[in-house]
DSSP file (Angstrom, degrees, kcal/mol; ACC not computed):
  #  RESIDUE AA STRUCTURE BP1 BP2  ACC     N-H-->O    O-->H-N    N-H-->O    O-->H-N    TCO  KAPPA ALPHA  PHI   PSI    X-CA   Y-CA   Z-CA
    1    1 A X              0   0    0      0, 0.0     2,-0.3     0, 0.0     3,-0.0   0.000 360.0 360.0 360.0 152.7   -1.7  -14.5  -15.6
    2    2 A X     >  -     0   0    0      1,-0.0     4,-0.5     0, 0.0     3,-0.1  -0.816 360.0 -96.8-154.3 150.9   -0.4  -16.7  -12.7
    3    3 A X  H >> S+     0   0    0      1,-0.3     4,-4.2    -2,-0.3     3,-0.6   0.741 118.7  65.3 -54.1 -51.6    3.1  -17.5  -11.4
    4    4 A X  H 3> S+     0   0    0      1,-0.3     4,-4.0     2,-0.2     5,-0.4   0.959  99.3  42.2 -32.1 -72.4    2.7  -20.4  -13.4
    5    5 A X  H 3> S+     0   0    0      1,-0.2     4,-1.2     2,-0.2    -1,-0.3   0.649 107.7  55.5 -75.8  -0.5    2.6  -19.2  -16.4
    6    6 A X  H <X>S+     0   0    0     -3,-0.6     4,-3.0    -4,-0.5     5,-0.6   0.780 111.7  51.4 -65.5 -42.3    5.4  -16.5  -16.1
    7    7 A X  H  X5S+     0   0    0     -4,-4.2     4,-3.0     1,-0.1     3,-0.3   0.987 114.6  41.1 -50.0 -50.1    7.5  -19.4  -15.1
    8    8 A X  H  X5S+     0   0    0     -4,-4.0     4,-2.1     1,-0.2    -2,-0.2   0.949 117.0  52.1 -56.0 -41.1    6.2  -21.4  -18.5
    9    9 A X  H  X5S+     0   0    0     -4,-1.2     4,-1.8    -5,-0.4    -1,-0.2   0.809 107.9  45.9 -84.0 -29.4    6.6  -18.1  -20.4
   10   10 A X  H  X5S+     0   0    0     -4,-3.0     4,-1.0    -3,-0.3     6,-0.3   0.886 116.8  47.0 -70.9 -48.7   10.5  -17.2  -19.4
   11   11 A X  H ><XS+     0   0    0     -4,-3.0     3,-2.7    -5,-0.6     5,-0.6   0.616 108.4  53.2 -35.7 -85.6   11.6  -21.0  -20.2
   12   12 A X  H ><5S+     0   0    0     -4,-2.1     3,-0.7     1,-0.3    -2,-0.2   0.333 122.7  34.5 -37.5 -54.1    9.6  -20.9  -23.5
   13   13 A X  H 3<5S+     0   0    0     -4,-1.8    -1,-0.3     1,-0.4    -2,-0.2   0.152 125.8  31.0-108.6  19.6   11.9  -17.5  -24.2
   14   14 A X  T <<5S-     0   0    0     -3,-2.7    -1,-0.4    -4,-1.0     2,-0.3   0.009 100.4-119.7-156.1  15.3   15.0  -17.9  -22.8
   15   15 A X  T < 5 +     0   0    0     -3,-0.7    -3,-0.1    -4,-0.5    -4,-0.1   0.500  64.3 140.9  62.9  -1.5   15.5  -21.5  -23.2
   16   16 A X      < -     0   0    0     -5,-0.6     2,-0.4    -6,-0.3    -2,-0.2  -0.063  58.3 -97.1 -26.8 137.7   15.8  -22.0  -19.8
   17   17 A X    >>  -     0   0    0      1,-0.1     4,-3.1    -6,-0.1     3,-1.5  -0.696  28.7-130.3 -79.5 145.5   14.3  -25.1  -17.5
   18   18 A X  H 3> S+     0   0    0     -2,-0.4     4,-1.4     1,-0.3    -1,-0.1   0.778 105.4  58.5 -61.3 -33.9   11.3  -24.2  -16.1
   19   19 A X  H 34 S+     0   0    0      2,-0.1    -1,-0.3     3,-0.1     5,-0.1   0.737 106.0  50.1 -73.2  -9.8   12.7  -25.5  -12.5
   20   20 A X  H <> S+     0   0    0     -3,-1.5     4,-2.3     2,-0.2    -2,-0.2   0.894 111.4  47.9 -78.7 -63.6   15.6  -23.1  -12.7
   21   21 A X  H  X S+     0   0    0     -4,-3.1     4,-2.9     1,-0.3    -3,-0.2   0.880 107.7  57.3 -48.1 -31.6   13.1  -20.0  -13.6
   22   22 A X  H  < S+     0   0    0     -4,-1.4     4,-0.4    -5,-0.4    -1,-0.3   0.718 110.9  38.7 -76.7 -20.7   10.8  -21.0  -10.6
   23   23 A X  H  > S+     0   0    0      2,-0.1     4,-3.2     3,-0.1     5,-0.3   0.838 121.1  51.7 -79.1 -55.3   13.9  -20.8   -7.6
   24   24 A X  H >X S+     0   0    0     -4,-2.3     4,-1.7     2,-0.2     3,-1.1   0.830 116.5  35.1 -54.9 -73.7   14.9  -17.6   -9.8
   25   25 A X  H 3X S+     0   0    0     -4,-2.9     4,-2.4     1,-0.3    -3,-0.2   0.943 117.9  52.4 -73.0 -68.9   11.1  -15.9   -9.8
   26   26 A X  H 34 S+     0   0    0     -4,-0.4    -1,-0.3     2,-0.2     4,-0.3   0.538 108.2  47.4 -33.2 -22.3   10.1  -17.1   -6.0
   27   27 A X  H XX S+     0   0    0     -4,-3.2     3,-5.1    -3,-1.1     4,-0.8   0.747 110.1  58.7 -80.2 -63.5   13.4  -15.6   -4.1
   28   28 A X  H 3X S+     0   0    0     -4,-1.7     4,-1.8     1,-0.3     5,-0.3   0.625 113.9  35.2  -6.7 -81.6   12.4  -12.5   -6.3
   29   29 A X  H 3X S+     0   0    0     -4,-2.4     4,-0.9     2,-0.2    -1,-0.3   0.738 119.3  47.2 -56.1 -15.3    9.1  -12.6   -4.5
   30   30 A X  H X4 S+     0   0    0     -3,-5.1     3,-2.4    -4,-0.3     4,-0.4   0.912 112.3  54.6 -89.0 -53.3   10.5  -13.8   -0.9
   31   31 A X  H 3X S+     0   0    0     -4,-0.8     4,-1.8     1,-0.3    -2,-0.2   0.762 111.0  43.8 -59.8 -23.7   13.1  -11.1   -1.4
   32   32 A X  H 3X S+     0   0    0     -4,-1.8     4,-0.8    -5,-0.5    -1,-0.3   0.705 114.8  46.5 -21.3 -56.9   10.2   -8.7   -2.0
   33   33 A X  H XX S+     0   0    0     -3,-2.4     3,-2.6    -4,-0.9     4,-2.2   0.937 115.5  49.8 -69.6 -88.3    8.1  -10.1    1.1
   34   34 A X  H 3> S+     0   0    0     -4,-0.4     4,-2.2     1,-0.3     6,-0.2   0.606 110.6  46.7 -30.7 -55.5   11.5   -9.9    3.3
   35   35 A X  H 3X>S+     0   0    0     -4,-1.8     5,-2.2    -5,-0.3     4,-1.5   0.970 117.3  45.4 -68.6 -41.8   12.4   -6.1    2.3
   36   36 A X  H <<5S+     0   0    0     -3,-2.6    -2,-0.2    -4,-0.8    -1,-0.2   0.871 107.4  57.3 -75.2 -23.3    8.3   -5.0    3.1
   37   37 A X  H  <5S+     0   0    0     -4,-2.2    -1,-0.2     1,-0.2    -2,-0.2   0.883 109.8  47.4 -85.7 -21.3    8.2   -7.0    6.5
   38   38 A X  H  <5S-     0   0    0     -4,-2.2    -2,-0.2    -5,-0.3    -1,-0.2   0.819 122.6-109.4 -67.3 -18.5   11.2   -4.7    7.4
   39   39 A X  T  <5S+     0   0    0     -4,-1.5    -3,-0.2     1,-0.6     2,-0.2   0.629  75.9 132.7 106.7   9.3    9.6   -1.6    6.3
   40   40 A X      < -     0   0    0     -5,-2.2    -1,-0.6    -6,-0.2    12,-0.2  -0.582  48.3-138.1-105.4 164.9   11.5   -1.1    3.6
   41   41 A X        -     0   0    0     -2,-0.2     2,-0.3    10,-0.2    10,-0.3  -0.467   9.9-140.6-113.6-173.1    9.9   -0.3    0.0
   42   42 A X  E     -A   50   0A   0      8,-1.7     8,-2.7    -2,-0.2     2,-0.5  -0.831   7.2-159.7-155.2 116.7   11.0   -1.7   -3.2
   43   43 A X  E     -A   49   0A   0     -2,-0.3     2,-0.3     6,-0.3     6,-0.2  -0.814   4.8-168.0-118.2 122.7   11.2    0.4   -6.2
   44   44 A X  E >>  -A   48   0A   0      4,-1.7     4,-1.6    -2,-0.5     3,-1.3  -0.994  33.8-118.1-114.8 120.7   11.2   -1.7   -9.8
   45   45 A X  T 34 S-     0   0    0     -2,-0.3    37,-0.1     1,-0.3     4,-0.0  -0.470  90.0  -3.1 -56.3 136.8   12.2    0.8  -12.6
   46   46 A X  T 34 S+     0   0    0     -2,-0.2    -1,-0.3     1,-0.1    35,-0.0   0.584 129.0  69.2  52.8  14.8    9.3    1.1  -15.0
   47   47 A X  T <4 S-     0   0    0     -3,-1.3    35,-3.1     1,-0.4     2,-0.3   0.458 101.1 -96.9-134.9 -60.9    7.4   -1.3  -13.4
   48   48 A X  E  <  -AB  44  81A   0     -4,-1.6    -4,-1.7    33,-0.3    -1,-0.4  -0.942  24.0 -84.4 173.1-146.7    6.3    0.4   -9.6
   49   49 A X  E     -AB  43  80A   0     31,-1.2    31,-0.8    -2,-0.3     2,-0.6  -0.911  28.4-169.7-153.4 113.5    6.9    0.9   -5.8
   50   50 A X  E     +AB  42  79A   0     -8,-2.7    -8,-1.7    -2,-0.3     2,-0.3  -0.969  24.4 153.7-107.1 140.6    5.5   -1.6   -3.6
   51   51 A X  E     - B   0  78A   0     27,-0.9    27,-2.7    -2,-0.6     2,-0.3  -0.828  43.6 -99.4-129.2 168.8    5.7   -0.3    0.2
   52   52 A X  E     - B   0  77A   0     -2,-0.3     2,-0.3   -12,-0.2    25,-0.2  -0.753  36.7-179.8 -81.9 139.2    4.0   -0.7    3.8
   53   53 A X        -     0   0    0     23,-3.7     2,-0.3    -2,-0.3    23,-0.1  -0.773  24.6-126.9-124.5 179.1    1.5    1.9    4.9
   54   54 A X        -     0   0    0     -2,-0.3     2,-0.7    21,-0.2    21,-0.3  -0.933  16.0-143.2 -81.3  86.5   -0.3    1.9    8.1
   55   55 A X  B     -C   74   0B   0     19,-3.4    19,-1.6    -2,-0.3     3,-0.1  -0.342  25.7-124.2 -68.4  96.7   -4.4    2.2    8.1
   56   56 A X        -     0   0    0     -2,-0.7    18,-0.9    17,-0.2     2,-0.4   0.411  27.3-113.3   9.6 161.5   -5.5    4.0   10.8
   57   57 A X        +     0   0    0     16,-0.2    15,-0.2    15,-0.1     2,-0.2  -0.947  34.1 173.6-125.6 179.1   -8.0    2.5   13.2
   58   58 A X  E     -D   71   0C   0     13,-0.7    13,-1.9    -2,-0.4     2,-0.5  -0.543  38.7 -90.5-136.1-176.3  -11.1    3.2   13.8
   59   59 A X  E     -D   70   0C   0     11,-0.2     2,-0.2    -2,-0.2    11,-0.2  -0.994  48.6-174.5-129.5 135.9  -14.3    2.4   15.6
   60   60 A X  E     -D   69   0C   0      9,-1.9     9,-1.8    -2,-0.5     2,-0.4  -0.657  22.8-114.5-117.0 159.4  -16.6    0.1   13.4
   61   61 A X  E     -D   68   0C   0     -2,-0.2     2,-0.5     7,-0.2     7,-0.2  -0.794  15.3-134.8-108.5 158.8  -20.1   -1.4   13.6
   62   62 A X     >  -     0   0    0      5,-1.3     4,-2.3    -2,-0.4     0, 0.0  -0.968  19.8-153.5-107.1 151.7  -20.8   -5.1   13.9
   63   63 A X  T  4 S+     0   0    0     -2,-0.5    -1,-0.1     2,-0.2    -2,-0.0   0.494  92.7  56.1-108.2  -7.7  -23.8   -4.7   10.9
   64   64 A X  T  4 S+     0   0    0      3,-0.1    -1,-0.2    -3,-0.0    -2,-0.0   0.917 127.0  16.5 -92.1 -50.6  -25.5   -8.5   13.1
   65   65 A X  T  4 S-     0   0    0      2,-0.2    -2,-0.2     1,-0.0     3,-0.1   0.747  90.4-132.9-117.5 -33.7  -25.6   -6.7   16.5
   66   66 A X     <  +     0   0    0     -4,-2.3     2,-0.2     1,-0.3    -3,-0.1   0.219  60.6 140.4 101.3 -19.8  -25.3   -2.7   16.0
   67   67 A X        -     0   0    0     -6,-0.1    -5,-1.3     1,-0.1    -1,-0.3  -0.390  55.2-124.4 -64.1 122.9  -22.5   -2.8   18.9
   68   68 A X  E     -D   61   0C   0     -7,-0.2     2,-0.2    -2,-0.2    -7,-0.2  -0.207  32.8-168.5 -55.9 149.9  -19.5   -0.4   18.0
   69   69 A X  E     -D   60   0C   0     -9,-1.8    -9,-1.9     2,-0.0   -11,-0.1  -0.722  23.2-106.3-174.8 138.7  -16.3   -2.1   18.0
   70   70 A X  E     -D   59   0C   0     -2,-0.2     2,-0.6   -11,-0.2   -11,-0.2  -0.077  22.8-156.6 -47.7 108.0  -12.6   -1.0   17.9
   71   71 A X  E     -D   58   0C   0    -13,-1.9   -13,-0.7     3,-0.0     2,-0.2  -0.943  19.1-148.8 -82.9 123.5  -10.7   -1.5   14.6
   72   72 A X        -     0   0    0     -2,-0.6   -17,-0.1   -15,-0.2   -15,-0.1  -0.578  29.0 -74.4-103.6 149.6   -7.2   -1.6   15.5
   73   73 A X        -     0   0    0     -2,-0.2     2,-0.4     1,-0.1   -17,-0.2  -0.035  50.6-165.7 -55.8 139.8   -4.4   -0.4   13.3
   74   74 A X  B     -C   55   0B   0    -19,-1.6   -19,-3.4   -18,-0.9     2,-1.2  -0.909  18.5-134.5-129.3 140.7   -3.3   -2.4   10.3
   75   75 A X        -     0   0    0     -2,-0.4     2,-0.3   -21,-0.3   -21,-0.2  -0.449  25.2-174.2-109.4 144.7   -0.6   -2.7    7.9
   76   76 A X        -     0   0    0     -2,-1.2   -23,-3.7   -23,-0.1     2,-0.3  -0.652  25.5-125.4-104.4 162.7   -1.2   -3.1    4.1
   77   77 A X  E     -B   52   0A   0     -2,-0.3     2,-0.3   -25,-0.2   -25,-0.2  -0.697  33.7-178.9 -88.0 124.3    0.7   -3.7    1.3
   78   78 A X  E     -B   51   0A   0    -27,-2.7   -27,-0.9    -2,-0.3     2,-0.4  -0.920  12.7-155.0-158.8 170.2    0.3   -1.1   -1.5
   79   79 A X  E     -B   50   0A   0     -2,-0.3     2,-0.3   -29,-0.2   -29,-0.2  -0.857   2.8-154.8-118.8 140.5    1.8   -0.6   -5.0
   80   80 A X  E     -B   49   0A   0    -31,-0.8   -31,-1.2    -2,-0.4     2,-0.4  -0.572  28.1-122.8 -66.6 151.3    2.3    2.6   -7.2
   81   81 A X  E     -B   48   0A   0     -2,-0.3   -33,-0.3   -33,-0.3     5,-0.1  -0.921  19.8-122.7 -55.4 110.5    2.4    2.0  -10.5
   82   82 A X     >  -     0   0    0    -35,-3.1     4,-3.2    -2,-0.4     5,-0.5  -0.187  28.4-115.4 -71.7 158.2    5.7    3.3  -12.6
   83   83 A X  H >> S+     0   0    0      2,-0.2     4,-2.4     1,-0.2     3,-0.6   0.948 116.5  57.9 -63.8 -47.5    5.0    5.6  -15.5
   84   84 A X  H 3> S+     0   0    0      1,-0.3     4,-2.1     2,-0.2    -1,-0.2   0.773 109.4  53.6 -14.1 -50.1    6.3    3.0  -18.3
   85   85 A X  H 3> S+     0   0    0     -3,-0.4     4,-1.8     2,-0.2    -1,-0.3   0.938 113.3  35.0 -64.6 -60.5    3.6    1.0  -16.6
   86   86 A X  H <X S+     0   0    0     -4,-3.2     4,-1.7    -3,-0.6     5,-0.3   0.992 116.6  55.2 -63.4 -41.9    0.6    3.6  -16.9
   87   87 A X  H >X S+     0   0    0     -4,-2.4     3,-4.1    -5,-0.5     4,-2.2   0.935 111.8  41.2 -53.2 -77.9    1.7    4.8  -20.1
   88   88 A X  H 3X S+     0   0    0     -4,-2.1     4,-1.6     1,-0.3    -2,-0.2   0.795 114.8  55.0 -36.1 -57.8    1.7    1.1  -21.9
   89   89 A X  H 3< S+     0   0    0     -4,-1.8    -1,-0.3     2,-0.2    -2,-0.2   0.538 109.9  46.9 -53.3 -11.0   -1.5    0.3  -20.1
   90   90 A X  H X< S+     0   0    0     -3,-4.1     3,-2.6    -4,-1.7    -2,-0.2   0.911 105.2  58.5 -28.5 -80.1   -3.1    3.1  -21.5
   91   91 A X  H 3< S+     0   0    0     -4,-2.2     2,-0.7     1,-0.3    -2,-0.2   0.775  97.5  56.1 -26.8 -69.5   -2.1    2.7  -24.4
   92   92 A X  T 3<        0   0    0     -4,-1.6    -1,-0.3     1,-0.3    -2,-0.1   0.085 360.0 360.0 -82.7  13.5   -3.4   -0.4  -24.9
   93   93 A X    <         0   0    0     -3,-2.6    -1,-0.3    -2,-0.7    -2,-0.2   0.382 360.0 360.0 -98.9 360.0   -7.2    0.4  -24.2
């Protein structure tokens, strides 16, 4: 499923126009972005926890040349799942 078609799928159900649901779901997501590039998490009841972690670094090989080289720390994005969420996807296998 794709942005699109969440936009396409709230009109169809809420009678909505489809340009109104697209400002309305895209600040969602920038307000999303904006609270994780501060460091902040974002907690969706029944839905998940999306936060920043940090990865470590490391020392890596380059796999061409064999030469060691410095991975520097990075941060990723990563999301829990809520239970509502695990349960219902269970479920459904």
């Amino acid at each position: 499923m794709t942005k699109k078609d969440i936009i396409m799928k709230i009109s169809d159900e809420t009678g909505l126009k489809q340009v109104e649901v697209k400002k309305v779901v895209q600040r969602t997501f920038d307000l999303i972005i904006d609270s994780l590039e501060r460091g902040g998490k974002v907690e969706l009841r029944n839905f998940g926890i999306f936060k920043v972690k940090t990865r470590k670094g490391r020392l890596g090989r380059n796999p061409r040349t064999g030469d060691s080289v410095s991975i520097p720390d990075k941060k990723v994005v990563s999301f829990k799942s809520g239970m509502k969420m695990k349960v219902d996807v269970e479920a459904s296998e």
